[in-house]
Biopython code that builds the backbone (N, CA, C, O; Angstrom):
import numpy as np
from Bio.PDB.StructureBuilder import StructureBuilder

atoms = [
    (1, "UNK", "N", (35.237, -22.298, -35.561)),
    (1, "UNK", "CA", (33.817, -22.280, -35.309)),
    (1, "UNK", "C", (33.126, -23.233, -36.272)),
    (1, "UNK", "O", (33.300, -23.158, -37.489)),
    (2, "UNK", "N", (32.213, -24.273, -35.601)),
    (2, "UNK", "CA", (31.148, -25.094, -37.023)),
    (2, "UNK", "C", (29.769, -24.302, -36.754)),
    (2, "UNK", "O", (29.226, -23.709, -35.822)),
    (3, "UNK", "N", (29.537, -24.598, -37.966)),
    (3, "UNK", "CA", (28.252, -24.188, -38.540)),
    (3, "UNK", "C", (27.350, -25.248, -38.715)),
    (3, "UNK", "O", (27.553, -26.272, -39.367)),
    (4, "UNK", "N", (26.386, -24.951, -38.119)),
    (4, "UNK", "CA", (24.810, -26.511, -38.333)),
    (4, "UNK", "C", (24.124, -25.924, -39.094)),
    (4, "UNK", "O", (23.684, -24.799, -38.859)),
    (5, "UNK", "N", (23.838, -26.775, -40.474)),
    (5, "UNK", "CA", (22.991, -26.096, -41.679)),
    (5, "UNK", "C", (21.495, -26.815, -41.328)),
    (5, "UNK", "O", (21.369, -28.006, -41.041)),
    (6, "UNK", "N", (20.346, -25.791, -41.417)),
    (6, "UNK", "CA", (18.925, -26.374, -41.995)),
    (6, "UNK", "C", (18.826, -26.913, -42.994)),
    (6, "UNK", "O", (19.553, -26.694, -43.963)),
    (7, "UNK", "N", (17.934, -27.702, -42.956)),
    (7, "UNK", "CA", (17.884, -29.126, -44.002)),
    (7, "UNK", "C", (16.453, -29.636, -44.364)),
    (7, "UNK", "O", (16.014, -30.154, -43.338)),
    (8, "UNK", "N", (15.468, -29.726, -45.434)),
    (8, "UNK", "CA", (14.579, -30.650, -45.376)),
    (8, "UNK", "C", (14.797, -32.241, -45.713)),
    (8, "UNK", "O", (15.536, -32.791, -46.529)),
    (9, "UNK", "N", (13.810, -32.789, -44.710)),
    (9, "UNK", "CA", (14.375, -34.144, -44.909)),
    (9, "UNK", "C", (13.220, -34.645, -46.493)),
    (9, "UNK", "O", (12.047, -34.410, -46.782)),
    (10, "UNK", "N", (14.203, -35.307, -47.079)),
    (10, "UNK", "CA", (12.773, -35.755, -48.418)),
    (10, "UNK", "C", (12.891, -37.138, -48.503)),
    (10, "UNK", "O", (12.030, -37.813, -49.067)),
    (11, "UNK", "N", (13.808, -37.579, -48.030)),
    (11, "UNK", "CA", (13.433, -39.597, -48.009)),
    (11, "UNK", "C", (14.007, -39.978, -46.761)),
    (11, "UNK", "O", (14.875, -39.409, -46.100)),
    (12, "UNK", "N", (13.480, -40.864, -46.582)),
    (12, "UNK", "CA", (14.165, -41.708, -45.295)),
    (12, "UNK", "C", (14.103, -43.164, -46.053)),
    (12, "UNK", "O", (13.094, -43.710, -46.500)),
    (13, "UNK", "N", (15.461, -43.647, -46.077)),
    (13, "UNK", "CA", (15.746, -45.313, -46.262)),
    (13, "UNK", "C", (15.789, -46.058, -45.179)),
    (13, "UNK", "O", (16.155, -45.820, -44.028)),
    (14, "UNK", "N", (15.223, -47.311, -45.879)),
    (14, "UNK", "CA", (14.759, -48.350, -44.824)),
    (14, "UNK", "C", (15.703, -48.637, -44.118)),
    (14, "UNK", "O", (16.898, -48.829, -44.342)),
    (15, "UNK", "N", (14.829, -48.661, -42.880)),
    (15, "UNK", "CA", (16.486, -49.194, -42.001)),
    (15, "UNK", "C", (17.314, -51.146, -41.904)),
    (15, "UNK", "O", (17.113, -52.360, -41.887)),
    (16, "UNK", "N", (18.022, -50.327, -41.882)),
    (16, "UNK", "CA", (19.202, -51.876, -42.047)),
    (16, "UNK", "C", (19.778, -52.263, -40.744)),
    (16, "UNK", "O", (20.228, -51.351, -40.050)),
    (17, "UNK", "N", (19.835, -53.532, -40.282)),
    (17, "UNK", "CA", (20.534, -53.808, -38.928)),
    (17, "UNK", "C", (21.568, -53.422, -39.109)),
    (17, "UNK", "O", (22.146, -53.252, -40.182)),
    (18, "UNK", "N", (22.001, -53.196, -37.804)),
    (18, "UNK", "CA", (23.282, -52.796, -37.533)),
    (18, "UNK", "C", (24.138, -51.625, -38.734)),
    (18, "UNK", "O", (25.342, -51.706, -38.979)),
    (19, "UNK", "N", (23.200, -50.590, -39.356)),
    (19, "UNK", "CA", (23.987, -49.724, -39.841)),
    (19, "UNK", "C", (23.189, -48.392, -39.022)),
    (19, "UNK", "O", (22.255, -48.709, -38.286)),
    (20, "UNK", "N", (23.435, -47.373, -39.105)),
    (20, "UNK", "CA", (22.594, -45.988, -38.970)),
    (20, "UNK", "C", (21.415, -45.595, -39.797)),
    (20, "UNK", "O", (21.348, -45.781, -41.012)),
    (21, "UNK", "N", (20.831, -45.244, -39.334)),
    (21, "UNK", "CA", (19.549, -45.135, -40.011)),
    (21, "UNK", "C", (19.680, -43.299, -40.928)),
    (21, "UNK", "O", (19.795, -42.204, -40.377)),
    (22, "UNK", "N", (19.620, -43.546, -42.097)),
    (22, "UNK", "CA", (19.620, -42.410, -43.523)),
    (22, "UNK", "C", (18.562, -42.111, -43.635)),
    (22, "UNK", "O", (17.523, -42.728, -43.402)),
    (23, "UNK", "N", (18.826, -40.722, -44.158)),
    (23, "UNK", "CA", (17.863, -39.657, -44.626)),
    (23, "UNK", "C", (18.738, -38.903, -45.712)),
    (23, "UNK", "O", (19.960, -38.763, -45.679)),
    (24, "UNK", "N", (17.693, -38.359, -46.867)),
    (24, "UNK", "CA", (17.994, -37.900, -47.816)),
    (24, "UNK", "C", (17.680, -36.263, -47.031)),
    (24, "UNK", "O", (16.762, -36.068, -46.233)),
    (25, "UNK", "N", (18.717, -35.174, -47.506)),
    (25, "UNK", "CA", (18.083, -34.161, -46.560)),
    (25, "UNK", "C", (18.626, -32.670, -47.899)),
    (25, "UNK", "O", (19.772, -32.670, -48.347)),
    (26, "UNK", "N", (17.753, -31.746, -48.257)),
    (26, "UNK", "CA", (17.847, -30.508, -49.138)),
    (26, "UNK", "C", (18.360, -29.351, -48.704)),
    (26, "UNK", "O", (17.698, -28.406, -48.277)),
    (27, "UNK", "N", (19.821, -29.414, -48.827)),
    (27, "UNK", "CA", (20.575, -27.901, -48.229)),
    (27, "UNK", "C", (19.849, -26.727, -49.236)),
    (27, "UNK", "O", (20.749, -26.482, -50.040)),
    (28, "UNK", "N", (18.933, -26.065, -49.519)),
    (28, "UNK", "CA", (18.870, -24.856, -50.520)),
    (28, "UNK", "C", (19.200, -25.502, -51.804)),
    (28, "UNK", "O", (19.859, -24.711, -52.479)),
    (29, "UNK", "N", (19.043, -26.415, -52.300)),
    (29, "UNK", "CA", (19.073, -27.432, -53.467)),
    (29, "UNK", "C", (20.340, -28.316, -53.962)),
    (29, "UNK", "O", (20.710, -28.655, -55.086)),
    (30, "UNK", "N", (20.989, -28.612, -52.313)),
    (30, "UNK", "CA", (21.829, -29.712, -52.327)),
    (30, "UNK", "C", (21.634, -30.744, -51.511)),
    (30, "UNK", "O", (21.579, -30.423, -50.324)),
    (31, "UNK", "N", (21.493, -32.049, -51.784)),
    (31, "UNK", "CA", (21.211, -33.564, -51.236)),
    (31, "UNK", "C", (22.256, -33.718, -50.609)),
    (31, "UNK", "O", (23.344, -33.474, -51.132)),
    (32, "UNK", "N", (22.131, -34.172, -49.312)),
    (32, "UNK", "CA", (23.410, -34.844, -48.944)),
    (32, "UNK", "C", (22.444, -36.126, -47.930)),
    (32, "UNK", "O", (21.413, -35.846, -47.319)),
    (33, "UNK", "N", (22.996, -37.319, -47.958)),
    (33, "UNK", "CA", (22.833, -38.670, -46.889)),
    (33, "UNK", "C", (23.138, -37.645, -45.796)),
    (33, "UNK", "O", (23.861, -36.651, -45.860)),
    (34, "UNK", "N", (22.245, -38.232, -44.536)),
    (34, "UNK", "CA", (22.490, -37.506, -42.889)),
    (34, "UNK", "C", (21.907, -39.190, -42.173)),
    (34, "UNK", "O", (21.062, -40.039, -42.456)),
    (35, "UNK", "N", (22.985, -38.962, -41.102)),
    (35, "UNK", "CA", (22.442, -39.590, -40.294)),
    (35, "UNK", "C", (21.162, -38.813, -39.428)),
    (35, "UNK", "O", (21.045, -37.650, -39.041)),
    (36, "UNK", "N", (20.101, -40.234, -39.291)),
    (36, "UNK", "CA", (19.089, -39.582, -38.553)),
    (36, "UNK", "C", (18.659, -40.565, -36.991)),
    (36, "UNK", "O", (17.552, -40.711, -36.471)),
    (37, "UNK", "N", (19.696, -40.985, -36.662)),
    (37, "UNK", "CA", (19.676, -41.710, -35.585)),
    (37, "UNK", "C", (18.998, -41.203, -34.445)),
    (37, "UNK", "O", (18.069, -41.635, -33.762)),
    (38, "UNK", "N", (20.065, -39.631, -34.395)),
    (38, "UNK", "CA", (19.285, -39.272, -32.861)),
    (38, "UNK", "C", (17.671, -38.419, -32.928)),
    (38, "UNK", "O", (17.334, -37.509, -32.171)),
    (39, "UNK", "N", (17.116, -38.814, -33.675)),
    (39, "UNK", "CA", (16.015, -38.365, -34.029)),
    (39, "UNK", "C", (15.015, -39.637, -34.924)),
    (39, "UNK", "O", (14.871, -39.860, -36.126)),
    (40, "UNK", "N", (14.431, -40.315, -33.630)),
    (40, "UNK", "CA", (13.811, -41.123, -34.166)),
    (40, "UNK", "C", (12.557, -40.971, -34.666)),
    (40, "UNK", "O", (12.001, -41.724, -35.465)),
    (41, "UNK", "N", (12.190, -40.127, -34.249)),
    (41, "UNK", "CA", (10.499, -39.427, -34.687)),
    (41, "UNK", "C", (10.345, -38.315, -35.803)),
    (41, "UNK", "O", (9.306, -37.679, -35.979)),
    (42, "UNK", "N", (11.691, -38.137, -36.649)),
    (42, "UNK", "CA", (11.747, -37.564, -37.954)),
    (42, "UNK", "C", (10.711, -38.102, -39.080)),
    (42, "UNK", "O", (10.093, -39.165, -39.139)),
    (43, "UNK", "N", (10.742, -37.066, -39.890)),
    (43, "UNK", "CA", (9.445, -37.766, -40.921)),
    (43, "UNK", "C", (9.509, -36.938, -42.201)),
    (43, "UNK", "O", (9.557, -35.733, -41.953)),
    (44, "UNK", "N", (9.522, -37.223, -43.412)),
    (44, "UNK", "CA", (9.743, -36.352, -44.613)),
    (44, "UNK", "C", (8.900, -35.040, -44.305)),
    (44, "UNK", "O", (7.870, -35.085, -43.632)),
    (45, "UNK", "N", (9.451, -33.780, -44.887)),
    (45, "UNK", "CA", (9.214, -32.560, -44.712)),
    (45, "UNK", "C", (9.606, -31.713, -43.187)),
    (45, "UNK", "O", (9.315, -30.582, -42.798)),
    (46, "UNK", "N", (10.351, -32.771, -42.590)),
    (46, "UNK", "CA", (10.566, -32.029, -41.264)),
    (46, "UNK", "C", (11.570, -31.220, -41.655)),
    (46, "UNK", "O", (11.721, -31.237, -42.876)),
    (47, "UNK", "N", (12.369, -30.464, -41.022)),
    (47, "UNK", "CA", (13.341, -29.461, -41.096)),
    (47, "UNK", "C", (14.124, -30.260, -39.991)),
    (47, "UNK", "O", (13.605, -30.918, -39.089)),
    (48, "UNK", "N", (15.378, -30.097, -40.207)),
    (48, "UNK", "CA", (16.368, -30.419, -39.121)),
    (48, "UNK", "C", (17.714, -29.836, -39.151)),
    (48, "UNK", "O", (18.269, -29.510, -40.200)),
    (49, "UNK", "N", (18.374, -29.677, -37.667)),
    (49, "UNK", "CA", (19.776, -28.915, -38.123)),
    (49, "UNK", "C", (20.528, -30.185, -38.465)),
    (49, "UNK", "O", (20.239, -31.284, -37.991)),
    (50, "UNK", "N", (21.527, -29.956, -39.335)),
    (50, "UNK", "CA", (22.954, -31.093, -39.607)),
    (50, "UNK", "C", (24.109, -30.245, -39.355)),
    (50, "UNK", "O", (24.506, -29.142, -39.731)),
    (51, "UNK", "N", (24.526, -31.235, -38.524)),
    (51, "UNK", "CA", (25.984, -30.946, -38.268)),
    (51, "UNK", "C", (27.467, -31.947, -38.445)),
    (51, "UNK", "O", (27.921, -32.710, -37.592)),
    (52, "UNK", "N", (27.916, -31.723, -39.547)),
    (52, "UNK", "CA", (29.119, -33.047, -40.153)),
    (52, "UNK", "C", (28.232, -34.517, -40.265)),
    (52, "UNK", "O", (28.620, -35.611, -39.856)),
    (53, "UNK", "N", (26.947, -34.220, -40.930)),
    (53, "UNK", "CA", (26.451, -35.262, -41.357)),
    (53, "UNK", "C", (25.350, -35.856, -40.559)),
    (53, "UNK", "O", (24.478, -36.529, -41.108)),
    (54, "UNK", "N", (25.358, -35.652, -39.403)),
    (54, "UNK", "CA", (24.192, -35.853, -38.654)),
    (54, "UNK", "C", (23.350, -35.120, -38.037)),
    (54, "UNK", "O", (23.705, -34.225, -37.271)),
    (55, "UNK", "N", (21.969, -35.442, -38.324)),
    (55, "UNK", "CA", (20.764, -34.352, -38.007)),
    (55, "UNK", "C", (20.670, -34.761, -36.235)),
    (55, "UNK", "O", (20.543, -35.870, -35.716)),
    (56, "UNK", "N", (20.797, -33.280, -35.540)),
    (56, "UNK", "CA", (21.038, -32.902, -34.366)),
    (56, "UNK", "C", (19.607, -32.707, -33.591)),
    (56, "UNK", "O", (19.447, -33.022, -32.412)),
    (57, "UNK", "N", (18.713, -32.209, -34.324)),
    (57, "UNK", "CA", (17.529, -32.166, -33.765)),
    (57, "UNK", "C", (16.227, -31.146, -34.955)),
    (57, "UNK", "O", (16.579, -30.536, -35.965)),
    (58, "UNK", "N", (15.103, -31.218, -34.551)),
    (58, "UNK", "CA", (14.526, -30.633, -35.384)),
    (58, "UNK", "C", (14.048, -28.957, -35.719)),
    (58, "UNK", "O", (13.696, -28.239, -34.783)),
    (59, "UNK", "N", (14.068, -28.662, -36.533)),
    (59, "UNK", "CA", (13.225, -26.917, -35.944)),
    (59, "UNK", "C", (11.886, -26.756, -37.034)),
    (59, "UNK", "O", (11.393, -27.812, -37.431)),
    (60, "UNK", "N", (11.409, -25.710, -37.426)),
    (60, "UNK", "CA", (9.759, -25.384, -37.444)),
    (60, "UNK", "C", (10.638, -24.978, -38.698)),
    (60, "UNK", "O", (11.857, -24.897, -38.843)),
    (61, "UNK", "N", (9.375, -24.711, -39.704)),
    (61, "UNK", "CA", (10.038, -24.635, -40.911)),
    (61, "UNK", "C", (10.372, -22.991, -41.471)),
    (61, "UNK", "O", (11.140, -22.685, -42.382)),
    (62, "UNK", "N", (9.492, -22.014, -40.570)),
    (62, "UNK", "CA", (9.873, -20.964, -40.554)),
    (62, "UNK", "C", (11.323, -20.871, -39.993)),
    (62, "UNK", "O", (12.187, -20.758, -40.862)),
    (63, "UNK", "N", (11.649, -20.891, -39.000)),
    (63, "UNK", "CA", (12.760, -21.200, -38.621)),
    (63, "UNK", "C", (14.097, -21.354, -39.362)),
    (63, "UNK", "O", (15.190, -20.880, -39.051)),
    (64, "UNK", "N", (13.731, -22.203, -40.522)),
    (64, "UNK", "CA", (15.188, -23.052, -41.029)),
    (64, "UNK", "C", (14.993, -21.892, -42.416)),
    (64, "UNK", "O", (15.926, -21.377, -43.033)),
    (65, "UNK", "N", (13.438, -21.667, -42.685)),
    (65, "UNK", "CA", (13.722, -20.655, -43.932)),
    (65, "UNK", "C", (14.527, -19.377, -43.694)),
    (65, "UNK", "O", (15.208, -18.874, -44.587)),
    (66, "UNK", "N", (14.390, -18.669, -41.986)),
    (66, "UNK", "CA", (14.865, -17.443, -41.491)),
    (66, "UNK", "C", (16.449, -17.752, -41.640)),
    (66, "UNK", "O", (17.232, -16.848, -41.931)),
    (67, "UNK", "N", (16.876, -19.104, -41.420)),
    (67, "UNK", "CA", (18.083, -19.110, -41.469)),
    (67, "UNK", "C", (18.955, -19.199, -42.525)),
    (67, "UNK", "O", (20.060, -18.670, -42.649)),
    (68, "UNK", "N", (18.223, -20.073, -43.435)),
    (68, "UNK", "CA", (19.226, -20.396, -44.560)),
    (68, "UNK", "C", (19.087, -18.550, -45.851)),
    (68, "UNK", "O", (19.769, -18.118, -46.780)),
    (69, "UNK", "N", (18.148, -18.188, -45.304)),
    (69, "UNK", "CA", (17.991, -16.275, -45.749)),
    (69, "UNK", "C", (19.027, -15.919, -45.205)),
    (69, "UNK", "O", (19.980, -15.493, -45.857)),
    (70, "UNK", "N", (19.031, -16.006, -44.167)),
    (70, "UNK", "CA", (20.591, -14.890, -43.422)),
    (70, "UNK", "C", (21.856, -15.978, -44.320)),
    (70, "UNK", "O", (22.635, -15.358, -45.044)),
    (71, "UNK", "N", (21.956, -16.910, -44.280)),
    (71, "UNK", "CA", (22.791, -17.437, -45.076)),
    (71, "UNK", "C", (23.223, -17.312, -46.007)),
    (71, "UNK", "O", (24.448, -17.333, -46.129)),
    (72, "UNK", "N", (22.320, -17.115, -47.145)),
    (72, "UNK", "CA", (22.349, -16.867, -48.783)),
    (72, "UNK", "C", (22.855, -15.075, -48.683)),
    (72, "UNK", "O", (24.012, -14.886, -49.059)),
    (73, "UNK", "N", (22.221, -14.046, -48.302)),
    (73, "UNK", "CA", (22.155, -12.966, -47.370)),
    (73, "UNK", "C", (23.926, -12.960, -47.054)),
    (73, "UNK", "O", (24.402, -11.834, -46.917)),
    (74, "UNK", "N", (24.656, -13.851, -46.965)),
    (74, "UNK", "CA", (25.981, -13.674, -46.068)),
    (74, "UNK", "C", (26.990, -14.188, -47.093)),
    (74, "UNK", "O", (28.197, -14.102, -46.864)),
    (75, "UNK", "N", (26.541, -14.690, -48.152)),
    (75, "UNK", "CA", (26.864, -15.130, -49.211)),
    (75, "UNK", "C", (27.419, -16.675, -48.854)),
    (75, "UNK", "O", (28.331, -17.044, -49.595)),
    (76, "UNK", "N", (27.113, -17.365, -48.108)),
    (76, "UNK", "CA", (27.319, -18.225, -47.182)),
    (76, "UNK", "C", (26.969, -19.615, -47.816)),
    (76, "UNK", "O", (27.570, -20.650, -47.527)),
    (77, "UNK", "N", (25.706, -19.513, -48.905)),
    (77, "UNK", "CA", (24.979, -20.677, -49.898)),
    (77, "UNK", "C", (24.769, -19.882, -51.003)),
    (77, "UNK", "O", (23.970, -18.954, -51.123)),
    (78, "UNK", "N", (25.399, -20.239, -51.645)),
    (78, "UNK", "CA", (25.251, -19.747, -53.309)),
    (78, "UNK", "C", (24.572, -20.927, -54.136)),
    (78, "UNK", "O", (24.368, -20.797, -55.343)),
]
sb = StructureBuilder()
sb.init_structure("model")
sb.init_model(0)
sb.init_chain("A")
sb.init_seg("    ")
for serial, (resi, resn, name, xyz) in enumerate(atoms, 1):
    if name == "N":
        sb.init_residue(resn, " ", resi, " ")
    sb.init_atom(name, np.array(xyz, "f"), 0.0, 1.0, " ", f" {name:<3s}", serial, name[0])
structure = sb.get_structure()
């Protein structure tokens, strides 16, 4: 089974030809690079799910807080 983690996005780098377009994104106070390709209308402070590195689509920020609670909650993010 995979798991898609909520994420805030806090930077977006400029885009570069011909590479994928990056986002800096906050698991519960871990950074990881995401691709943000299929989401071209992303924008710092959005919430988005990631899944193996790429943000899948967006959700509401209640939303991603309800989740990453059941998470921490599951001992799931420490």
């Amino acid at each position: 089974m995979c798991l898609a983690v909520p994420g805030k996005v806090i930077s977006i780098e400029e885009k570069i030809e011909n590479s994928p377009q990056m986002a800096e994104v906050d698991f519960a106070g871990v950074v990881q690079k995401v691709c943000i390709d299929w989401l071209p209308d992303v924008k710092i402070g959005d919430y988005v799910i990631v899944h193996v590195g790429f943000a899948l689509n967006k959700i509401d920020e209640k939303e991603a807080e309800e989740t990453l609670k059941l998470l921490k909650e599951m001992g799931d993010l420490e």
